[in-house]
MMTF fields as JSON, N, C-alpha, C and O atoms, coordinates in Angstrom:
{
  "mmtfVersion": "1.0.0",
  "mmtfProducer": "UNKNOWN",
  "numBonds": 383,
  "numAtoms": 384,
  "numGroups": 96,
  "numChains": 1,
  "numModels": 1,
  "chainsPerModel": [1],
  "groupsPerChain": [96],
  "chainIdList": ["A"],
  "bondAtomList": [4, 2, 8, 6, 12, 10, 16, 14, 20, 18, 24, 22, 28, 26, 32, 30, 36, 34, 40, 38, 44, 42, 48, 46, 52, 50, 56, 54, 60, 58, 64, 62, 68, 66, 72, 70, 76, 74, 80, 78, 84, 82, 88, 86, 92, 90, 96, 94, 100, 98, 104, 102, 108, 106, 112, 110, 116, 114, 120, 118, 124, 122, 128, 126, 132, 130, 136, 134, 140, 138, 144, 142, 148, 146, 152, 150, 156, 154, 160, 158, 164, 162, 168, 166, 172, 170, 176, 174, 180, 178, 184, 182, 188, 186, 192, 190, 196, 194, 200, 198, 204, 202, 208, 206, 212, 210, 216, 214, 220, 218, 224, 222, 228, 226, 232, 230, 236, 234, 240, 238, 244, 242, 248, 246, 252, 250, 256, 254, 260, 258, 264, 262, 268, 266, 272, 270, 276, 274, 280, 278, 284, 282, 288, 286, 292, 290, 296, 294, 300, 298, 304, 302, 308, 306, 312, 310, 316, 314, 320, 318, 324, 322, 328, 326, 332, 330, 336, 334, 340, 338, 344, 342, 348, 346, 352, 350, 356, 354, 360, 358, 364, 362, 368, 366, 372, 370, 376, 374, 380, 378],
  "bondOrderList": [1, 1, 1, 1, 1, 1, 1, 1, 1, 1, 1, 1, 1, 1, 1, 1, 1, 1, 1, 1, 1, 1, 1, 1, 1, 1, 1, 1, 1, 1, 1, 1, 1, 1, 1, 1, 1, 1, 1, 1, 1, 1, 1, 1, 1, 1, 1, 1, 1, 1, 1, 1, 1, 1, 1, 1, 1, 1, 1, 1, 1, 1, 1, 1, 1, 1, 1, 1, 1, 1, 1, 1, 1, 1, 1, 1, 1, 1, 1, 1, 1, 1, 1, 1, 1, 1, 1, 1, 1, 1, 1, 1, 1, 1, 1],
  "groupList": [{"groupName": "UNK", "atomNameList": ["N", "CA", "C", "O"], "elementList": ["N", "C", "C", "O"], "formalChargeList": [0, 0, 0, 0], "bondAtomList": [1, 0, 2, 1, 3, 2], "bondOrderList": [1, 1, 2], "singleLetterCode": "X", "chemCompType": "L-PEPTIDE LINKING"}],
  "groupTypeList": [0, 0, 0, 0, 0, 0, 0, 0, 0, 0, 0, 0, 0, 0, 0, 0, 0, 0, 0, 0, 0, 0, 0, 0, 0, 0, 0, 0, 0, 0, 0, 0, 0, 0, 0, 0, 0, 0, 0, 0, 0, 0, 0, 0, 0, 0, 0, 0, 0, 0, 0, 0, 0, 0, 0, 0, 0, 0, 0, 0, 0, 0, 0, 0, 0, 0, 0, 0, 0, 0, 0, 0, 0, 0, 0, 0, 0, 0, 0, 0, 0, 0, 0, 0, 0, 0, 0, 0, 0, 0, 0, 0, 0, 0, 0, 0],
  "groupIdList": [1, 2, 3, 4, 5, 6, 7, 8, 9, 10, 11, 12, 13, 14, 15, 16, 17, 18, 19, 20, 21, 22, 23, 24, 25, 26, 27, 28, 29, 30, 31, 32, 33, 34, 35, 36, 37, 38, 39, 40, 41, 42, 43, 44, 45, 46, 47, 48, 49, 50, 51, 52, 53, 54, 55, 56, 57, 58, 59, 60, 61, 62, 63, 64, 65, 66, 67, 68, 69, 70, 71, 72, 73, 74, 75, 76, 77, 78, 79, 80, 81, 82, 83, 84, 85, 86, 87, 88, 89, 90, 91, 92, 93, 94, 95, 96],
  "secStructList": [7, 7, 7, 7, 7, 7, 7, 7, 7, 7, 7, 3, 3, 7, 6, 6, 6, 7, 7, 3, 3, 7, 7, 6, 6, 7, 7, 1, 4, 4, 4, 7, 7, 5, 6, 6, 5, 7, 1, 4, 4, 4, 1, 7, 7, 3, 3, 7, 1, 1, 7, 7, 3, 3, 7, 7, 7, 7, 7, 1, 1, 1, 7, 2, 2, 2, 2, 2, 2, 2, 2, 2, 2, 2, 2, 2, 2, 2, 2, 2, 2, 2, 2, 2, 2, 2, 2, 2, 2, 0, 0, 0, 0, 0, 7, 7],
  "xCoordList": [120.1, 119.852, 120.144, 119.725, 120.791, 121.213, 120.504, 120.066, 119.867, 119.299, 120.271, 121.445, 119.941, 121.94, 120.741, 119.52, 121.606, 121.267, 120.645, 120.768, 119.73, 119.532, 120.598, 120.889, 121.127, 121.475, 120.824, 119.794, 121.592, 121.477, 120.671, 120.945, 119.647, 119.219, 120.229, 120.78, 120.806, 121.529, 121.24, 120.055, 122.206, 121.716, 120.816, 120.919, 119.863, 118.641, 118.35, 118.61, 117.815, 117.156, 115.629, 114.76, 115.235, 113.762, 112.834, 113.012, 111.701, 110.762, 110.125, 109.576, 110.088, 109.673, 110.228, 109.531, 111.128, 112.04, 113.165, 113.78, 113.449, 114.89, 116.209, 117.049, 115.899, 117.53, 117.925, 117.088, 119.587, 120.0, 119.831, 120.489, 119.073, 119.008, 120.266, 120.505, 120.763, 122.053, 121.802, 120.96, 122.508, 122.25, 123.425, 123.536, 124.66, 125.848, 126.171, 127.216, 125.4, 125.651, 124.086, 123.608, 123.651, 122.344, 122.517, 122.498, 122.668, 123.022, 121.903, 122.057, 120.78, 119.687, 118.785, 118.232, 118.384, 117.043, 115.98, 115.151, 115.904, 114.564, 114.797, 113.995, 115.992, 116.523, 117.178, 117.792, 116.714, 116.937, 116.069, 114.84, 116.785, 116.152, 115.813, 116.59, 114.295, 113.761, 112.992, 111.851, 113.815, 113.304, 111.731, 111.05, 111.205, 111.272, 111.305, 111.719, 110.84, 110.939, 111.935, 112.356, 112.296, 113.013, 112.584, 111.438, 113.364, 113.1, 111.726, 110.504, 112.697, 111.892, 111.202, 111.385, 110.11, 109.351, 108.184, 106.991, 108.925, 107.897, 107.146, 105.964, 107.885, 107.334, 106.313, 105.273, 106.907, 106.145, 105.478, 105.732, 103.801, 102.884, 102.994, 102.253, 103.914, 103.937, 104.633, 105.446, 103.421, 104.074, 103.296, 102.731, 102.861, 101.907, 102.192, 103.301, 101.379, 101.777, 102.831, 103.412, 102.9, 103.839, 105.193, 106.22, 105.224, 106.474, 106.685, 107.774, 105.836, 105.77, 105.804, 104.905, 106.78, 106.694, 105.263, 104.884, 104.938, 103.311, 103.823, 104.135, 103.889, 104.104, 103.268, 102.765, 103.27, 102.449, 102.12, 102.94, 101.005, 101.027, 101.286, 101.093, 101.71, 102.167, 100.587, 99.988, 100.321, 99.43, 99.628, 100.725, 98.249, 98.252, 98.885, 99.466, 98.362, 98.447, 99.79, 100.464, 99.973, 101.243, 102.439, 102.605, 103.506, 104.934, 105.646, 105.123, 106.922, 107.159, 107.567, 107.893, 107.754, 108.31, 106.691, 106.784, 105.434, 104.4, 104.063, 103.64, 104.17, 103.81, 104.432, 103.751, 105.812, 106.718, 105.986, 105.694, 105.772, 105.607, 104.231, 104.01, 103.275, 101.776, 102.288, 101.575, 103.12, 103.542, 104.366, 104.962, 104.778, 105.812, 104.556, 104.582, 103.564, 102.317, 101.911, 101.885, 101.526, 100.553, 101.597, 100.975, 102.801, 103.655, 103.737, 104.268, 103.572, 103.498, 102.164, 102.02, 101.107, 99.367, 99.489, 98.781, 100.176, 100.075, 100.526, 99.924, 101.945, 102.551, 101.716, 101.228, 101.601, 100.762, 99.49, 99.438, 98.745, 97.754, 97.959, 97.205, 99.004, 99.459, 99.784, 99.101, 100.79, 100.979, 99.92, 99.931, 98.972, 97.485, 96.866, 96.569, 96.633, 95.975, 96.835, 96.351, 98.301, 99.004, 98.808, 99.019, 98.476, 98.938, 96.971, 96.814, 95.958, 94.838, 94.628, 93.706, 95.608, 95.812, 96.374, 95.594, 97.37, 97.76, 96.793, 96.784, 96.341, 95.512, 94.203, 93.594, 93.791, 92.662, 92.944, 92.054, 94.463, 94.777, 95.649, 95.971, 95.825, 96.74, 98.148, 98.692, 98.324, 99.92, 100.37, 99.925, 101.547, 102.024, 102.932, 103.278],
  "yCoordList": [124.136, 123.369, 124.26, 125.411, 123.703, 124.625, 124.36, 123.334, 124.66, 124.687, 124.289, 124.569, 123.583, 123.708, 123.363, 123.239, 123.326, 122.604, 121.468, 120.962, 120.948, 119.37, 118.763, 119.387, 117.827, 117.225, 116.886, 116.23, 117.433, 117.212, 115.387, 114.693, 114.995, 113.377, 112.952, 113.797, 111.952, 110.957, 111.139, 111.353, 111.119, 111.152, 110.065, 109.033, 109.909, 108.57, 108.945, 110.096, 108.017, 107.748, 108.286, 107.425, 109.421, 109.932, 108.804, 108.032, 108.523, 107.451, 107.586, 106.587, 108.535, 109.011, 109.652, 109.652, 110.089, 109.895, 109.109, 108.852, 108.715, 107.255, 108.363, 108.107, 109.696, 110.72, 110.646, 110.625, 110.598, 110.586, 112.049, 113.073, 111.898, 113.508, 113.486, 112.703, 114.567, 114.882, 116.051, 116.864, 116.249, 117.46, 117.788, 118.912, 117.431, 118.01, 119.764, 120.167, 120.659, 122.059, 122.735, 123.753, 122.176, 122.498, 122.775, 121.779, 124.052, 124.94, 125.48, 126.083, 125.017, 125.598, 124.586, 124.062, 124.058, 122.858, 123.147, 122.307, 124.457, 124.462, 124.191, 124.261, 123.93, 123.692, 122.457, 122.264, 121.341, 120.058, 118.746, 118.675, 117.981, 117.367, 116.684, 116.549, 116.105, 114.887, 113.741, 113.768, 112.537, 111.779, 111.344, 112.034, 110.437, 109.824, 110.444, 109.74, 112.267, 112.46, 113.79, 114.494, 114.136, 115.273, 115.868, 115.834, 116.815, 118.538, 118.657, 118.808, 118.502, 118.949, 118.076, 118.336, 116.691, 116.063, 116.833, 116.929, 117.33, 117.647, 118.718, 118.61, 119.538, 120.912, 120.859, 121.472, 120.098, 120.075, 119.012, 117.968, 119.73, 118.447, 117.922, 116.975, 118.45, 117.83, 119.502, 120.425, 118.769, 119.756, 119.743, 118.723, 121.49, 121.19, 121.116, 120.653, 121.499, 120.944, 121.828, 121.574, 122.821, 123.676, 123.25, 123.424, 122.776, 122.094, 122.9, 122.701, 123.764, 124.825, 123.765, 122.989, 123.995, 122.939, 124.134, 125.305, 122.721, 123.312, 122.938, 121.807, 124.117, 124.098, 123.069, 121.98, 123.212, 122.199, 123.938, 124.839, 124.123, 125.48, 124.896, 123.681, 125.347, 124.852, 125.267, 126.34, 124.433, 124.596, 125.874, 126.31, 126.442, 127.684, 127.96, 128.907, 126.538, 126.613, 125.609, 124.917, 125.654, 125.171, 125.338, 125.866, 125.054, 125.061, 124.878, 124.052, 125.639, 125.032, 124.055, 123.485, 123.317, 121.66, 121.015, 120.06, 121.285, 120.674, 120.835, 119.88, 122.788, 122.343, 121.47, 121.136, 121.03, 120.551, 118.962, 118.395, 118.378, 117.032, 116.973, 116.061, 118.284, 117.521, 118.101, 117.647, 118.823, 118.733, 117.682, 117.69, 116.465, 115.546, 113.909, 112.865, 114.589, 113.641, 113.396, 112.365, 114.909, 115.35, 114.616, 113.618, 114.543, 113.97, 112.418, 111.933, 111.817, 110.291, 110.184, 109.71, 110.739, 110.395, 110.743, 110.032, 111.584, 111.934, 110.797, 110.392, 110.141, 109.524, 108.424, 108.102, 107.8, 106.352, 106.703, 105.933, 107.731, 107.718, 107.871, 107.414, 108.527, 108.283, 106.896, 106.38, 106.193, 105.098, 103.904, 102.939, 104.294, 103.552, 103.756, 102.801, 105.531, 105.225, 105.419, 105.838, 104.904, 104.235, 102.475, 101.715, 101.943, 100.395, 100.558, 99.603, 101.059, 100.75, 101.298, 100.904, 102.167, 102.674, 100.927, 100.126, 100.654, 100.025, 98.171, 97.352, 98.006, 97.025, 97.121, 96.065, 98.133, 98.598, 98.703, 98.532, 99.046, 98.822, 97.291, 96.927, 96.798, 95.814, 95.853, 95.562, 96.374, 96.484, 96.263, 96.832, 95.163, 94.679, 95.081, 94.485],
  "zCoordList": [133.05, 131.842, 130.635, 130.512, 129.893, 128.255, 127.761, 128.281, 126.804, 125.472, 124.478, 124.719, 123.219, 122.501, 120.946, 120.848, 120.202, 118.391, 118.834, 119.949, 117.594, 117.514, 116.666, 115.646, 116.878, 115.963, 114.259, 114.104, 113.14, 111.962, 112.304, 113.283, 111.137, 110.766, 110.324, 109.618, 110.4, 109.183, 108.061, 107.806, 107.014, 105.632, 105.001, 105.664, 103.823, 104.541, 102.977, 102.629, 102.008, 100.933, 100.528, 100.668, 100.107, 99.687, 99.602, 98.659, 100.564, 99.886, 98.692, 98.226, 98.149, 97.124, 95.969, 94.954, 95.943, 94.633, 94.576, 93.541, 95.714, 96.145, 95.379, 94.516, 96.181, 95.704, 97.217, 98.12, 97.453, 98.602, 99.473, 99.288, 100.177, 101.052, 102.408, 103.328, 102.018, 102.938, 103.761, 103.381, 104.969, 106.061, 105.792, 106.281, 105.179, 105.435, 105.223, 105.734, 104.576, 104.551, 105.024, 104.523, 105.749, 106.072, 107.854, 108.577, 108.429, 109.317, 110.462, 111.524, 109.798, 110.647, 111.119, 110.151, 112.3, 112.059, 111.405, 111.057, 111.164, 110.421, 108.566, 107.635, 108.61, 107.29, 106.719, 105.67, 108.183, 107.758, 106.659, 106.651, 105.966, 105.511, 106.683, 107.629, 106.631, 107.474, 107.122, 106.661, 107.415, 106.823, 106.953, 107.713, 106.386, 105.29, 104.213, 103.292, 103.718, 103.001, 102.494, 103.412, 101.201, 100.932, 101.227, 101.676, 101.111, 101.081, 99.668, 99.701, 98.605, 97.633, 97.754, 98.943, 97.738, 98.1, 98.749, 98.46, 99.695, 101.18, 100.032, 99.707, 99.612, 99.144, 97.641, 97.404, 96.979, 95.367, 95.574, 96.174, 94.506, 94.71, 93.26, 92.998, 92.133, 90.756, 89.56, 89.518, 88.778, 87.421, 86.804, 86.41, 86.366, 85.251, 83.913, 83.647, 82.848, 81.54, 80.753, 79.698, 81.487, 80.881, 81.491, 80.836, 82.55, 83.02, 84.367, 84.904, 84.992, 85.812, 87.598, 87.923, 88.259, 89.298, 90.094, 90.105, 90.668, 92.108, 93.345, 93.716, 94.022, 95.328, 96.43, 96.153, 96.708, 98.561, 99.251, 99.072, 99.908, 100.731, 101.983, 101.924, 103.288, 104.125, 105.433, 105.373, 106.204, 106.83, 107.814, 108.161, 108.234, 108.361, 110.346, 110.877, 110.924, 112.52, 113.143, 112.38, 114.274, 114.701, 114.421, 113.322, 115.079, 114.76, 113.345, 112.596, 112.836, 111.474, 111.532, 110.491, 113.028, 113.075, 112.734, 111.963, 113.084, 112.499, 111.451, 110.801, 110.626, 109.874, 108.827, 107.857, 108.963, 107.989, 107.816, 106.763, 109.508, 109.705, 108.689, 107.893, 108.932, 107.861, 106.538, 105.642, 106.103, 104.182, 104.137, 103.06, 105.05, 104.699, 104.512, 103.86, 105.566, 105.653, 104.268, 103.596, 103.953, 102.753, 101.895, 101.531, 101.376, 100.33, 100.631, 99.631, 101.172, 101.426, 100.691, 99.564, 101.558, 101.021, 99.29, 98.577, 98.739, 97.549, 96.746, 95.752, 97.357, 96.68, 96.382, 95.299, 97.689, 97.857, 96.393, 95.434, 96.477, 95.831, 94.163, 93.304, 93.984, 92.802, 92.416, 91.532, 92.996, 92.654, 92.515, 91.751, 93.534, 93.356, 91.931, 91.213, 91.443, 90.464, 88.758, 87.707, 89.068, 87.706, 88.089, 87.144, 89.231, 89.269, 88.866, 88.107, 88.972, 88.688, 86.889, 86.176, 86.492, 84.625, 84.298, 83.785, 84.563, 84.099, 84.309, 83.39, 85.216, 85.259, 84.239, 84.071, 83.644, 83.114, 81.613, 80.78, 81.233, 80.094, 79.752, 78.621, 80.59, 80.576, 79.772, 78.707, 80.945, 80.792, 82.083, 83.08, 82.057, 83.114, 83.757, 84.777]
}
């Protein structure tokens, strides 16, 4: 039995910033985009006021194939929750 590469993902749409993420010069699996989310997605949790991007820290146990899967987790839960509390700003100020 060989061992061999995984196959690169298909190139696939960020759920979260909707930028097209591509594997085409990306050489390593540990250096693939995976969907559902980006690269940069997976990694930044925002920006502070100085404009300074904030990292994501990457969990301390398991594989870098897990820990990638819970900073890709952690960026969905972020998103969802953001978007929860602008659709609850905006119900509160009324604006539609």
């Amino acid at each position: 039995m060989t061992v061999g590469l995984e196959d690169p993902p298909a190139d696939f749409t960020c759920a979260i910033c909707e930028r097209e993420a591509s594997n085409r010069f990306h050489w390593s699996p540990r250096d693939y985009e995976r969907p559902p989310v980006c690269k940069s997605c997976e990694s930044l949790t925002g920006y502070s006021w100085t404009g300074a991007a904030r990292r994501r820290t990457a969990p301390t146990g398991g594989t870098a194939r897990d820990k990638r899967d819970a900073m890709r987790i952690g960026a969905l839960a972020d998103a969802i929750g953001q978007l929860a509390a602008r659709q609850q700003w905006e119900v509160q100020h009324g604006i539609t």
